[in-house]
ZABA-791343 format. One record per residue: residue in three letters; x, y, z of N, C-alpha, C in turn; residue number from 1. Coordinates in Angstrom, 2 decimals, decimal comma. Example, Ala and Ser with C-alpha at 12.3 -4.5 7.8 and 13.67 -1.06 7.14 Angstrom:
<koldos>
+------+---------+---------+---------+---------+---------+---------+---------+---------+---------+-----+
! code !      nx !      ny !      nz !     cax !     cay !     caz !      cx !      cy !      cz ! pos !
+------+---------+---------+---------+---------+---------+---------+---------+---------+---------+-----+
!  ALA !   13,19 !   -5,69 !    7,80 !   12,30 !   -4,50 !    7,80 !   13,20 !   -3,30 !    7,80 !   1 !
!  SER !   12,85 !   -2,25 !    7,08 !   13,67 !   -1,06 !    7,14 !   12,90 !    0,03 !    7,87 !   2 !
+------+---------+---------+---------+---------+---------+---------+---------+---------+---------+-----+
</koldos>
This chain:
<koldos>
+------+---------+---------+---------+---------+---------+---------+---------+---------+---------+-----+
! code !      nx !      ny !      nz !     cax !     cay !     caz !      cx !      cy !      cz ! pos !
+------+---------+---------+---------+---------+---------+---------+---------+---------+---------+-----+
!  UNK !   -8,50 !  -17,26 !   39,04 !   -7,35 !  -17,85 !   38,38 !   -7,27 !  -17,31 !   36,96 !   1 !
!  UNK !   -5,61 !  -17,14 !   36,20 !   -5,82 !  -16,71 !   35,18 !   -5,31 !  -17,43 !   34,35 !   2 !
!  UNK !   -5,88 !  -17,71 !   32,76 !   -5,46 !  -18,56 !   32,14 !   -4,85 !  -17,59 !   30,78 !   3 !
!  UNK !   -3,94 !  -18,55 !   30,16 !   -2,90 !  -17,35 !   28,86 !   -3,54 !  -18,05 !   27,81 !   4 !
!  UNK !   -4,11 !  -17,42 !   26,82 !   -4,46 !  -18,07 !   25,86 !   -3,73 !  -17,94 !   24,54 !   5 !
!  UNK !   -3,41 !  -18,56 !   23,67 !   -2,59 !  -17,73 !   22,43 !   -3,73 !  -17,68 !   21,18 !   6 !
!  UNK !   -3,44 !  -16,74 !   20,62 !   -4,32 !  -16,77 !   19,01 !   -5,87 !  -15,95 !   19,13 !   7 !
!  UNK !   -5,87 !  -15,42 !   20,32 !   -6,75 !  -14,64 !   20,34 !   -7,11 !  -13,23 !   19,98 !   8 !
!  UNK !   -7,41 !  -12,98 !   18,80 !   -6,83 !  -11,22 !   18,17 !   -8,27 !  -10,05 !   18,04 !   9 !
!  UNK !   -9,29 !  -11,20 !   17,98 !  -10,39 !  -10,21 !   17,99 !  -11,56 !  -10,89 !   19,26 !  10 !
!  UNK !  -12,61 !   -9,84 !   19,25 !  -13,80 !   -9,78 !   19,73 !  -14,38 !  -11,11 !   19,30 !  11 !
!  UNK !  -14,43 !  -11,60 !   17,98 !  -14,89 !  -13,11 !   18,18 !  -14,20 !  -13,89 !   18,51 !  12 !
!  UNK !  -13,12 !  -13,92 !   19,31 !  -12,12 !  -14,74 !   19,43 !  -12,40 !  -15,25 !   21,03 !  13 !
!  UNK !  -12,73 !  -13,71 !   21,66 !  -13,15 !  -13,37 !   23,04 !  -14,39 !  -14,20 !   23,79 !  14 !
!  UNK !  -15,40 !  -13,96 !   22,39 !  -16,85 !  -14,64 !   22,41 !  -16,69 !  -16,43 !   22,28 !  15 !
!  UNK !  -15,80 !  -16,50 !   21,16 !  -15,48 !  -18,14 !   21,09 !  -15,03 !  -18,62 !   22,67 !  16 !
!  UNK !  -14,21 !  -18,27 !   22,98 !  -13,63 !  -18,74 !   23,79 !  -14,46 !  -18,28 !   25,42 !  17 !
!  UNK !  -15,15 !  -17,57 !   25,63 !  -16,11 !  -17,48 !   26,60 !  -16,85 !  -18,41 !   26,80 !  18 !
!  UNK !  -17,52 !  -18,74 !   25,76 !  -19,01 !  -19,25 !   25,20 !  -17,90 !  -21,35 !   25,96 !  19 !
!  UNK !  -16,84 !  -21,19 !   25,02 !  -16,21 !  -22,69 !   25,18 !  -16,33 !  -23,09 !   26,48 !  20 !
!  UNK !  -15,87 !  -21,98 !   27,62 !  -15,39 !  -22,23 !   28,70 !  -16,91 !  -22,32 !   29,40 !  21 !
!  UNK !  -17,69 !  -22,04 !   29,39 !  -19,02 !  -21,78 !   30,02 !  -19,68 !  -23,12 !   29,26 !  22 !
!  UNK !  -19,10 !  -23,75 !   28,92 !  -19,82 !  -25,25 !   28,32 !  -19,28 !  -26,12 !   29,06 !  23 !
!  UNK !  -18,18 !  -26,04 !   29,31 !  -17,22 !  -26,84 !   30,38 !  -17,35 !  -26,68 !   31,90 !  24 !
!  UNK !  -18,42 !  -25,78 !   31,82 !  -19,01 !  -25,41 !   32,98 !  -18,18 !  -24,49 !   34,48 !  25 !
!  UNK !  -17,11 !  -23,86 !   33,38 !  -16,41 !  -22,54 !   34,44 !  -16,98 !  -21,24 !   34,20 !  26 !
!  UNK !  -16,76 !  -20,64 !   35,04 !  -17,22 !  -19,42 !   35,06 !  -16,33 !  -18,14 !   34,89 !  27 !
!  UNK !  -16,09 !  -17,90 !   33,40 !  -15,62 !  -16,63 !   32,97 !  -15,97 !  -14,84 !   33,93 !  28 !
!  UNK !  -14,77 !  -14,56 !   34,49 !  -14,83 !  -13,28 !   35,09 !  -15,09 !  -12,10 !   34,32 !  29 !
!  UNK !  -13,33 !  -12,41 !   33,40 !  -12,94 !  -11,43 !   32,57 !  -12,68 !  -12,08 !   31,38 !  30 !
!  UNK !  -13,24 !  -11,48 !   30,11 !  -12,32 !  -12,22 !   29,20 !  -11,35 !  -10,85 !   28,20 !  31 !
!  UNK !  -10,40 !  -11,10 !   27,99 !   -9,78 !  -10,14 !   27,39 !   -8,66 !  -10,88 !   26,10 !  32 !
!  UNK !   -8,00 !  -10,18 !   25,54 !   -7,09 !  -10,76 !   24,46 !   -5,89 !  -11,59 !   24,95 !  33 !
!  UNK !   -6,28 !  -12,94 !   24,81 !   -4,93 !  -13,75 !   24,87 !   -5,18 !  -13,97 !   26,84 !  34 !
!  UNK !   -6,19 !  -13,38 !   27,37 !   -6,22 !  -13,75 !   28,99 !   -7,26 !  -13,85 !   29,46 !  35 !
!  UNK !   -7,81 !  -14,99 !   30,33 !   -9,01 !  -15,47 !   30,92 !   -9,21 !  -15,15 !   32,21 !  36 !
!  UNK !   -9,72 !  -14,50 !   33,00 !   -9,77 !  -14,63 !   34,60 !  -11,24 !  -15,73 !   34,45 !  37 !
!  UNK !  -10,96 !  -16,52 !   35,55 !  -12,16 !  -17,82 !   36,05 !  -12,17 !  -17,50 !   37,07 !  38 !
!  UNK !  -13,62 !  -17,98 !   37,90 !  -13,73 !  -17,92 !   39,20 !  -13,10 !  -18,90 !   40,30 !  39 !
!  UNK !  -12,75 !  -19,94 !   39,56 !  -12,42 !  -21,17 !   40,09 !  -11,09 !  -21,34 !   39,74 !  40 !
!  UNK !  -10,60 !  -22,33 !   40,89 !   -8,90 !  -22,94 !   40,73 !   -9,52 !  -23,85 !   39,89 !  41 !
!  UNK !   -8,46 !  -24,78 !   38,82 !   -8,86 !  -25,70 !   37,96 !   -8,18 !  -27,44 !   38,39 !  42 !
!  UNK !   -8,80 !  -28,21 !   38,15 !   -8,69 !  -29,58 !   39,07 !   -7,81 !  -29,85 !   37,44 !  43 !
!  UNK !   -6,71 !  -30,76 !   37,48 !   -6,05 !  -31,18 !   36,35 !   -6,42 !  -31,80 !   35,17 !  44 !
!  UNK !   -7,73 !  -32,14 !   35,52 !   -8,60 !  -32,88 !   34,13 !   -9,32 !  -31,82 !   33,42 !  45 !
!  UNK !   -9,68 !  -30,84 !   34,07 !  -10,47 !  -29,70 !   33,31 !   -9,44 !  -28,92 !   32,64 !  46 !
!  UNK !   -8,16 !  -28,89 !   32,61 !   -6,74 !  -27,87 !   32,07 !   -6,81 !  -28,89 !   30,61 !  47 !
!  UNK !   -7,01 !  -30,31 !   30,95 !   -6,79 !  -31,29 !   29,42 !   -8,18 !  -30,89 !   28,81 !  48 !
!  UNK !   -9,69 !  -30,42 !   29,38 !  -10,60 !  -30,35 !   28,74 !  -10,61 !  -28,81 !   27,98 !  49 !
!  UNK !   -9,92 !  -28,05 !   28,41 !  -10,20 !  -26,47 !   28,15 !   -9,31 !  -26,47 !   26,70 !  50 !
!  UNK !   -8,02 !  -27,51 !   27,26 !   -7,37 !  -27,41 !   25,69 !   -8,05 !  -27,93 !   24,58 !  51 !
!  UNK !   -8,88 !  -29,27 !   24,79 !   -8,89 !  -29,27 !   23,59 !   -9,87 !  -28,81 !   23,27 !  52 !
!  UNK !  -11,26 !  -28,20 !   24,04 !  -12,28 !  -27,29 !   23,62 !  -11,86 !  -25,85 !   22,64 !  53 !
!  UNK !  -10,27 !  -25,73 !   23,12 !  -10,17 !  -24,35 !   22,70 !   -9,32 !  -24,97 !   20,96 !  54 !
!  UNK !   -8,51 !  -26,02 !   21,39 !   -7,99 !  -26,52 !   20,03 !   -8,77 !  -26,67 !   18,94 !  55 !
!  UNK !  -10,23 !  -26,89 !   19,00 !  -10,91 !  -26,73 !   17,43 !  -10,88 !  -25,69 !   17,10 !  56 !
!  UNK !  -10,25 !  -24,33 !   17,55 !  -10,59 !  -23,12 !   17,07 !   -9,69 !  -22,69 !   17,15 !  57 !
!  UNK !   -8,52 !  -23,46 !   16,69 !   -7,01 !  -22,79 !   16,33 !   -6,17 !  -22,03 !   18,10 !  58 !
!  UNK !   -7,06 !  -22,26 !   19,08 !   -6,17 !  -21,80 !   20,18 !   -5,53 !  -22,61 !   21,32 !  59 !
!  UNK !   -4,64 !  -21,72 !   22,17 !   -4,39 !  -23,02 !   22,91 !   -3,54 !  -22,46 !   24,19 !  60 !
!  UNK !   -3,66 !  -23,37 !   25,04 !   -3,05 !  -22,62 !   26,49 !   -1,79 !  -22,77 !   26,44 !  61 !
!  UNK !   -1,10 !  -21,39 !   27,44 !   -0,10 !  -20,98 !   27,70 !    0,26 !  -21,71 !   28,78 !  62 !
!  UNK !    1,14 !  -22,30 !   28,63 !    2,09 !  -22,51 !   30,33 !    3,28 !  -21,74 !   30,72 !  63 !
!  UNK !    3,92 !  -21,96 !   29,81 !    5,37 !  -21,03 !   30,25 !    5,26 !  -19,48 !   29,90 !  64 !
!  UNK !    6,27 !  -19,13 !   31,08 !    6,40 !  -17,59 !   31,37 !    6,69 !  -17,14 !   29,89 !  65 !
!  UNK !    7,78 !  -17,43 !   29,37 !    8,23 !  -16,62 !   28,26 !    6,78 !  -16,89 !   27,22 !  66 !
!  UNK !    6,40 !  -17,93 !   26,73 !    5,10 !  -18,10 !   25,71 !    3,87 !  -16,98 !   26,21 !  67 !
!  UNK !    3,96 !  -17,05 !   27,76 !    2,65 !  -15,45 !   27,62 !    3,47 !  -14,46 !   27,83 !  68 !
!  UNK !    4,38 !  -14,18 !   27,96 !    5,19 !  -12,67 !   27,66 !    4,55 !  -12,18 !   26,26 !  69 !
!  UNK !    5,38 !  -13,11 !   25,37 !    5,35 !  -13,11 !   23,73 !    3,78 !  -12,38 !   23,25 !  70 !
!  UNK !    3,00 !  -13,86 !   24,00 !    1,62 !  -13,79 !   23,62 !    0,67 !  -12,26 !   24,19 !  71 !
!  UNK !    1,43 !  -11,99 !   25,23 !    0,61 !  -10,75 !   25,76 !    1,17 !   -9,44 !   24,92 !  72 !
!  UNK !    2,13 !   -9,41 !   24,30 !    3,37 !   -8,63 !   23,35 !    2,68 !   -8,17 !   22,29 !  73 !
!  UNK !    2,25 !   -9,61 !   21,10 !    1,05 !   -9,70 !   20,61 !   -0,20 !   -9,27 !   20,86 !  74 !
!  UNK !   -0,49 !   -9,47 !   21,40 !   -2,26 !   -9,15 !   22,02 !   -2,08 !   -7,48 !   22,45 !  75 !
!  UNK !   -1,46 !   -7,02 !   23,12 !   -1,32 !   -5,51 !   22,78 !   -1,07 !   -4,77 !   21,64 !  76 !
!  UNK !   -0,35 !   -4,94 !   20,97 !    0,11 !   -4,96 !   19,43 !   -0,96 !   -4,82 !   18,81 !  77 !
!  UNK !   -1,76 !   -5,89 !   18,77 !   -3,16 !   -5,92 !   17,99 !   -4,01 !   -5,28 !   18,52 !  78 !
!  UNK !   -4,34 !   -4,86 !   19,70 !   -5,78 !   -4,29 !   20,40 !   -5,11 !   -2,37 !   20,02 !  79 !
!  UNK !   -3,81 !   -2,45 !   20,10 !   -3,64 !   -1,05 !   19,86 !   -3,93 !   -0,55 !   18,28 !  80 !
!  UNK !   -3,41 !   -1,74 !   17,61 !   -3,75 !   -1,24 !   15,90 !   -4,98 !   -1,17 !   15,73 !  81 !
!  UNK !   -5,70 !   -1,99 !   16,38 !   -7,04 !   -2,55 !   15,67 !   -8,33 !   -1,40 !   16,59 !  82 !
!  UNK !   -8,17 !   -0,76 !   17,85 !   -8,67 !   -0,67 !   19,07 !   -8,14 !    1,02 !   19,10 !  83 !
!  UNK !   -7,03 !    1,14 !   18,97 !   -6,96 !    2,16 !   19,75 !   -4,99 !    3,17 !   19,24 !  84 !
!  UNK !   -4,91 !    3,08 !   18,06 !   -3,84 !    3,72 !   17,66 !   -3,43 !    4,88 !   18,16 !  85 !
!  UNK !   -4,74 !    5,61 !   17,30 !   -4,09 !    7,26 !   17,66 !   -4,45 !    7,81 !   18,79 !  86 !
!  UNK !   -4,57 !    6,94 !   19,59 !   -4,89 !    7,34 !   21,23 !   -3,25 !    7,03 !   21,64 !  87 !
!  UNK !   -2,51 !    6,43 !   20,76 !   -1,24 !    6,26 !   21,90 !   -0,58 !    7,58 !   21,92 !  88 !
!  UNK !   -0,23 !    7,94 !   23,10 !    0,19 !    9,30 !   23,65 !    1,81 !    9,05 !   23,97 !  89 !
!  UNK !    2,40 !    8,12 !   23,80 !    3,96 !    7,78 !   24,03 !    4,57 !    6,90 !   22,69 !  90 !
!  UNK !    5,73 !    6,56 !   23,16 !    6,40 !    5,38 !   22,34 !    5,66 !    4,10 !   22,81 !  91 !
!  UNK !    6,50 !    3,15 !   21,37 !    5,87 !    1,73 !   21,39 !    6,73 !    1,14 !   22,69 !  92 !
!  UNK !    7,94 !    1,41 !   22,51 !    8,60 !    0,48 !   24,03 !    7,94 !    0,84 !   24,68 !  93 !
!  UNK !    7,60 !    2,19 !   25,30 !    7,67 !    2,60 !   26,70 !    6,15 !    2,17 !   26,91 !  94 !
!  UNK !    5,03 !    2,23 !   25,97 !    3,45 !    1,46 !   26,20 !    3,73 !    0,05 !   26,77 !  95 !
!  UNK !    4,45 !   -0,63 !   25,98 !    4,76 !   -2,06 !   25,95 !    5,81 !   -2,21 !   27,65 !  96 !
!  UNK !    6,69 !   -1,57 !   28,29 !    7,05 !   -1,88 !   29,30 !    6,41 !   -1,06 !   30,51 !  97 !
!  UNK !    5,24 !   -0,14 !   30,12 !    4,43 !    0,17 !   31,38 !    3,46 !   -1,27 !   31,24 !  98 !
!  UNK !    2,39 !   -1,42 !   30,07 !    1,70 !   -2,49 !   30,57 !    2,11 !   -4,17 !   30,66 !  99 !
!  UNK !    2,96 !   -4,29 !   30,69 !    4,16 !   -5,45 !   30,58 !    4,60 !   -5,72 !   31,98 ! 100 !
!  UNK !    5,04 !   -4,22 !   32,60 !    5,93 !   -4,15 !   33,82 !    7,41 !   -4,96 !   33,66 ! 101 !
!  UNK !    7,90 !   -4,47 !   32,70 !    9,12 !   -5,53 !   32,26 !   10,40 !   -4,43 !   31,50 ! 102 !
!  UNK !   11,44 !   -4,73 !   31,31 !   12,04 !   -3,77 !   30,85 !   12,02 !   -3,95 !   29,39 ! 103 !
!  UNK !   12,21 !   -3,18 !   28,55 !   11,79 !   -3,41 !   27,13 !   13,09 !   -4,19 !   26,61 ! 104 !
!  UNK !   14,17 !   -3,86 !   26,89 !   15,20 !   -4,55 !   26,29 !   15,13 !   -6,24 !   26,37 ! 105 !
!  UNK !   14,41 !   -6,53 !   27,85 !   14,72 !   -8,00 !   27,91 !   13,51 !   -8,36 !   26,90 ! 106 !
!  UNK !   12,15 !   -7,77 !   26,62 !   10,99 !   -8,26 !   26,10 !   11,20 !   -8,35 !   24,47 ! 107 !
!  UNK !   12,00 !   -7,03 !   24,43 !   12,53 !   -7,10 !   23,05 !   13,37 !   -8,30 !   22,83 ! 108 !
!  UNK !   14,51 !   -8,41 !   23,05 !   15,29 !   -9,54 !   23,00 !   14,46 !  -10,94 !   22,80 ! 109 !
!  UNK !   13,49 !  -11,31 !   23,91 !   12,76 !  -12,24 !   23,90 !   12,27 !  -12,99 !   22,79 ! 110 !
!  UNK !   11,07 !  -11,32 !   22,31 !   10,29 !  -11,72 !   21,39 !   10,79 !  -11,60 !   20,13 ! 111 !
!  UNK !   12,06 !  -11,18 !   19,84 !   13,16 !  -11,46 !   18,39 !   13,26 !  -13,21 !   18,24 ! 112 !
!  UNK !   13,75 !  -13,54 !   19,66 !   14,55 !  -14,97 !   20,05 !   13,86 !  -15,68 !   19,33 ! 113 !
!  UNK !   12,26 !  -15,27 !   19,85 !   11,68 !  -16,25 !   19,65 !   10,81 !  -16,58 !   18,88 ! 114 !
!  UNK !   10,34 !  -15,19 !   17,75 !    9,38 !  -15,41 !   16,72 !   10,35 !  -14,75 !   15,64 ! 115 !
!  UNK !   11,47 !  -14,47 !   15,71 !   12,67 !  -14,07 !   14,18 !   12,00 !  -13,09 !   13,71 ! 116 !
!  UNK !   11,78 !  -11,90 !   14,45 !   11,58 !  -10,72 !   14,07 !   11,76 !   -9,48 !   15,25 ! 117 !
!  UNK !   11,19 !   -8,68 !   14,76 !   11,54 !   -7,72 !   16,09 !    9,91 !   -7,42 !   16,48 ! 118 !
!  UNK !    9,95 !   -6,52 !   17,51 !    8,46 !   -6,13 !   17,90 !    7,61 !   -5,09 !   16,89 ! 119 !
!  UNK !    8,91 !   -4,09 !   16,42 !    8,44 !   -3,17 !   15,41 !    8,19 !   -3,68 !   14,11 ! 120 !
!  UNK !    8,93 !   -4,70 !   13,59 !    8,50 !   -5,25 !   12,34 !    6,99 !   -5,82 !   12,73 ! 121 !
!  UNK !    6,58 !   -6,71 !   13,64 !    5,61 !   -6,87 !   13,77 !    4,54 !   -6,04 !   14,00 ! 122 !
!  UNK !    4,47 !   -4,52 !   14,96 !    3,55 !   -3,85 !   14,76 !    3,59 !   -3,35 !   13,29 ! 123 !
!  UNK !    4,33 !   -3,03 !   12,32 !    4,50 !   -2,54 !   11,15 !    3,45 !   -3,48 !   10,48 ! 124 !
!  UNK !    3,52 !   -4,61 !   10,51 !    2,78 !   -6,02 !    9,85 !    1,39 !   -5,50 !   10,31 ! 125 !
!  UNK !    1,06 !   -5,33 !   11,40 !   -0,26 !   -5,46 !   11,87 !   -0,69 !   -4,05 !   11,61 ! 126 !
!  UNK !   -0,35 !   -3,10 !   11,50 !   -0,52 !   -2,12 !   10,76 !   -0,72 !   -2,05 !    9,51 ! 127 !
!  UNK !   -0,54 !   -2,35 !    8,53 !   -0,10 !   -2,88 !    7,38 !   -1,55 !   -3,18 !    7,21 ! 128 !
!  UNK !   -1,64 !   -4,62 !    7,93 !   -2,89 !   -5,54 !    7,38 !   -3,94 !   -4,56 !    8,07 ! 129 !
!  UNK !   -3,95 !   -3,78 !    8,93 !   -5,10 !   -2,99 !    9,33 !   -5,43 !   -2,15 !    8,29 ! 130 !
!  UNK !   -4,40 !   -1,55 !    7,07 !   -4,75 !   -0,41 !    6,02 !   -5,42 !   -0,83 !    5,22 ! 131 !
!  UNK !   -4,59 !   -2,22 !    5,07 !   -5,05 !   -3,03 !    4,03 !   -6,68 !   -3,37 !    4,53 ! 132 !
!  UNK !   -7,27 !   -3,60 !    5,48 !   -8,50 !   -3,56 !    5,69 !   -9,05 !   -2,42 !    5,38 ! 133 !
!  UNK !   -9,07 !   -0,94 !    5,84 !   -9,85 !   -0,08 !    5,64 !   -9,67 !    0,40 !    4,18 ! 134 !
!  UNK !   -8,71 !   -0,06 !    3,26 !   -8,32 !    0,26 !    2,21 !   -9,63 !   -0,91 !    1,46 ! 135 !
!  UNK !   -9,88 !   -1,91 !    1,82 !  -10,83 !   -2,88 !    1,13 !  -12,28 !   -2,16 !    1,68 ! 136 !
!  UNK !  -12,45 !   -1,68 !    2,80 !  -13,76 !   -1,13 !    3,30 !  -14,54 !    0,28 !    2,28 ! 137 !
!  UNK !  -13,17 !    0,58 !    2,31 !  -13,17 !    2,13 !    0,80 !  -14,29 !    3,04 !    1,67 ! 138 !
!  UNK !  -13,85 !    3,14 !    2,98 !  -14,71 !    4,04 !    3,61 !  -14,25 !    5,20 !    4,08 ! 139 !
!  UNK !  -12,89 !    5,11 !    4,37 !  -11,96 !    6,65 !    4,63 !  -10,83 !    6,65 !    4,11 ! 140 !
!  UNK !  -11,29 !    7,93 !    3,40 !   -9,13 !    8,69 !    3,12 !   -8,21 !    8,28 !    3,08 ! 141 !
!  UNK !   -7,19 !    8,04 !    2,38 !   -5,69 !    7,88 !    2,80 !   -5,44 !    8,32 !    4,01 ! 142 !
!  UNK !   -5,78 !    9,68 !    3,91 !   -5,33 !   10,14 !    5,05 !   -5,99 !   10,60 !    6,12 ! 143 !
!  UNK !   -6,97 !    9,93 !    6,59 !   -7,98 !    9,55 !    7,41 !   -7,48 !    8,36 !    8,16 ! 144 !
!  UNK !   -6,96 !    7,43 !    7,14 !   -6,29 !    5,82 !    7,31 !   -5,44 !    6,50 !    7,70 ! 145 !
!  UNK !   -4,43 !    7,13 !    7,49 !   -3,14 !    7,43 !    8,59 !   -3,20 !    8,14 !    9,49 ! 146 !
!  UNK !   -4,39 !    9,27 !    9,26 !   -4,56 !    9,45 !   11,17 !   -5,04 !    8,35 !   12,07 ! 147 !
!  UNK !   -5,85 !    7,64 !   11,60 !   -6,35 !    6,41 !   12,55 !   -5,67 !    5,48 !   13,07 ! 148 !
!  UNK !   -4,73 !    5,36 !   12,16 !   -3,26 !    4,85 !   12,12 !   -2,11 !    5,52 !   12,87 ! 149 !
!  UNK !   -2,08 !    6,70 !   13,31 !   -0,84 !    7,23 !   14,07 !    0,10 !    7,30 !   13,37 ! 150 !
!  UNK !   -0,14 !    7,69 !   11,41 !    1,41 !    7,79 !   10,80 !    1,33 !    9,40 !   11,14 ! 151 !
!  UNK !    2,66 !    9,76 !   10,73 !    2,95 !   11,13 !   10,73 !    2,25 !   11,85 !    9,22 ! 152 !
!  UNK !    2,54 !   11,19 !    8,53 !    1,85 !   11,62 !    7,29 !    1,58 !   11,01 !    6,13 ! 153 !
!  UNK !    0,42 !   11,00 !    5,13 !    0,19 !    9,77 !    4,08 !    1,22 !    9,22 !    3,49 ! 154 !
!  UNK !    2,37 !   10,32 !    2,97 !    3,44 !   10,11 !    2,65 !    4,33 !    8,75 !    3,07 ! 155 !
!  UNK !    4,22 !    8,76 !    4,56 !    4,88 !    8,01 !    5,78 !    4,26 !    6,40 !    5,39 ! 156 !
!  UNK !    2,71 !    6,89 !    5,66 !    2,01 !    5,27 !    5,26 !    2,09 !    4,91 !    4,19 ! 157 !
!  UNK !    2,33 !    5,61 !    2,96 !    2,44 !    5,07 !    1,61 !    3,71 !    4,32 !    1,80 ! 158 !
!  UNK !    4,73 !    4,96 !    1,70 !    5,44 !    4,31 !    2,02 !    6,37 !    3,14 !    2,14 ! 159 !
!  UNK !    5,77 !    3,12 !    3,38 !    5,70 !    1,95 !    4,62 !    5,17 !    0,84 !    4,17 ! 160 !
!  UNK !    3,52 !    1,01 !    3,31 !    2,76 !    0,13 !    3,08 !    4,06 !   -0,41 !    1,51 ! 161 !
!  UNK !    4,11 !    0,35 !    0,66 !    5,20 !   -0,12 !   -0,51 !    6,24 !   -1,10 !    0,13 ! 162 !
!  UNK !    6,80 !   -0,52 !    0,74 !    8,20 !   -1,57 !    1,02 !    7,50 !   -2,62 !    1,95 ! 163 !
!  UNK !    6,18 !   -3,20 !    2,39 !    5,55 !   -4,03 !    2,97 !    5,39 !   -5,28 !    2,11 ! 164 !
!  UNK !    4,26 !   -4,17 !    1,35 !    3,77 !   -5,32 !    0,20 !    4,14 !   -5,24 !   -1,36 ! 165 !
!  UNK !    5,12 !   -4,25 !   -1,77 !    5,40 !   -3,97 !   -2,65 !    4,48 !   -3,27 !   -3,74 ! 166 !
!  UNK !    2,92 !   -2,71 !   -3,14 !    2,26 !   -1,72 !   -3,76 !    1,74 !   -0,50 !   -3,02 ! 167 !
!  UNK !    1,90 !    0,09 !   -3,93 !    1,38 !    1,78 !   -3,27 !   -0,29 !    1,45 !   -2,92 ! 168 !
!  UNK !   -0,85 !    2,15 !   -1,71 !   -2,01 !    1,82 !   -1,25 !   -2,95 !    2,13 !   -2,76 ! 169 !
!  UNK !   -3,01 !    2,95 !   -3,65 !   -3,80 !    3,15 !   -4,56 !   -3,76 !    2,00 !   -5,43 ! 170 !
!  UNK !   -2,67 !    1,53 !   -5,53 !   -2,55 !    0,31 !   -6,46 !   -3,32 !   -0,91 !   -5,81 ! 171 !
!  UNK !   -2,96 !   -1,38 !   -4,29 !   -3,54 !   -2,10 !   -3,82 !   -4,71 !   -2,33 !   -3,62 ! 172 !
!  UNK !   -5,38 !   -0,83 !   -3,41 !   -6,92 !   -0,29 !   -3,76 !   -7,49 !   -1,01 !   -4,80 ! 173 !
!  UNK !   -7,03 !   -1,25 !   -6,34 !   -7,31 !   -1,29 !   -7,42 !   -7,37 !   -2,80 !   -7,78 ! 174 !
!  UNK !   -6,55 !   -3,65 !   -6,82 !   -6,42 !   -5,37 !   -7,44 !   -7,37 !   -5,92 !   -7,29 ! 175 !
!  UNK !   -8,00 !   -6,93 !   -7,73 !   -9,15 !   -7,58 !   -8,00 !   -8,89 !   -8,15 !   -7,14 ! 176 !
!  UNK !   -8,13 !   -9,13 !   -6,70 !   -8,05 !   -9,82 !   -5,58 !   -7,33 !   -9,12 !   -4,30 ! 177 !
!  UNK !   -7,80 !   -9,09 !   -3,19 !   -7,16 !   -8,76 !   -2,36 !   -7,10 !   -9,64 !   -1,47 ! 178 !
!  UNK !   -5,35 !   -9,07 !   -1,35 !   -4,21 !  -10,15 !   -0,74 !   -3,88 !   -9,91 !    0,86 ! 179 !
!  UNK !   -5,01 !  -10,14 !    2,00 !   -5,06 !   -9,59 !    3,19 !   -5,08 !  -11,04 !    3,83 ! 180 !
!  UNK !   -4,12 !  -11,01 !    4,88 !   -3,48 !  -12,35 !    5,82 !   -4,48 !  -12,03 !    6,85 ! 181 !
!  UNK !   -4,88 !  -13,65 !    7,31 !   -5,28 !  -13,58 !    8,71 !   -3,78 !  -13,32 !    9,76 ! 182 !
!  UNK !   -4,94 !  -12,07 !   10,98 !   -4,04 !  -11,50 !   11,90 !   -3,30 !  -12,41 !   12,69 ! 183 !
!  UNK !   -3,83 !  -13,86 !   12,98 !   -2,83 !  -15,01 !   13,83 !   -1,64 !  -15,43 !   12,87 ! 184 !
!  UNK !   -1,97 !  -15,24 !   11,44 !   -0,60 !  -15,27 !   10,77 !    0,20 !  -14,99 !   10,85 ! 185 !
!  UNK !    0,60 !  -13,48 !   11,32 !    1,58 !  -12,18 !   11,39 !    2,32 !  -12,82 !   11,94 ! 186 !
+------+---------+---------+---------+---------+---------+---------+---------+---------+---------+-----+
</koldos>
């Protein structure tokens, strides 16, 4: 059986929520971003126990079709910025409606409807906050960060990142405080 989870963006998110479900005494198959395979069908009292095991930790189950569309929309979004950028070998629609199996126009439409943005503003965001991480790590290049990133050129990510946050990555480099959102924010 598979369960939709929302708010799940990293590897500890994966582990939290494994670890939860294996206390409740199911047995995790698969765990992946934002989706659970269990070995077991779930009896209706254990669906009220999983929520609120997962509710101390900011997550929470999916029921409706359109809420895991969205949520799986997301969860690719992030595993590609964070996981696996410059491996994408196509466009963002056409990734998003092969592993979707959906047509992009309706998913697009959807996920505007329903979170007041578009899909690209949002990978832009999560991109963004990914520079803004390796930009705080001070471990590679500008333009190291934009190959890892899949920009066309530093130029491209500078940018991009300016009209984001309103500083050039060198500037942002330089602030004493850095101003980096958690990724369930986006």
């Amino acid at each position: 059986m598979k369960l939709f989870i929302k708010n799940m963006v990293c590897n500890r998110c994966k582990m939290v929520v494994k670890s939860e479900l294996e206390k409740l005494g199911l047995r995790p198959l698969a765990v992946e971003l934002g989706e659970v395979e269990i070995a077991d069908d779930l009896q209706g009292y254990q669906r009220q126990d999983i929520h609120s095991a997962l509710q101390k930790f900011g997550f929470a189950l999916l029921d409706d079709k359109k809420s895991v569309i969205i949520e799986r929309i997301k969860n690719l979004i992030v595993d590609l910025v964070q996981n696996k950028n410059n491996q994408l070998q196509t466009n963002l629609s056409d990734y998003l409606s092969k592993e979707l199996r959906q047509d992009y126009t309706y998913i697009s439409n959807l996920f505007t409807q329903v979170e007041g943005t578009t899909i690209e503003q949002y990978f832009i965001a999560q991109k963004i906050e990914r520079v803004k991480e390796l930009l705080v790590y001070d471990e590679l290049s500008l333009s190291e960060n934009a190959y890892q990133l899949n920009y066309s050129s530093v130029a491209h990510l500078s940018t991009q990142f300016k009209k984001v946050t309103g500083f050039t990555p060198s500037h942002f480099k330089q602030l004493k405080e850095k101003k980096r959102n958690p990724l369930e924010e986006l």
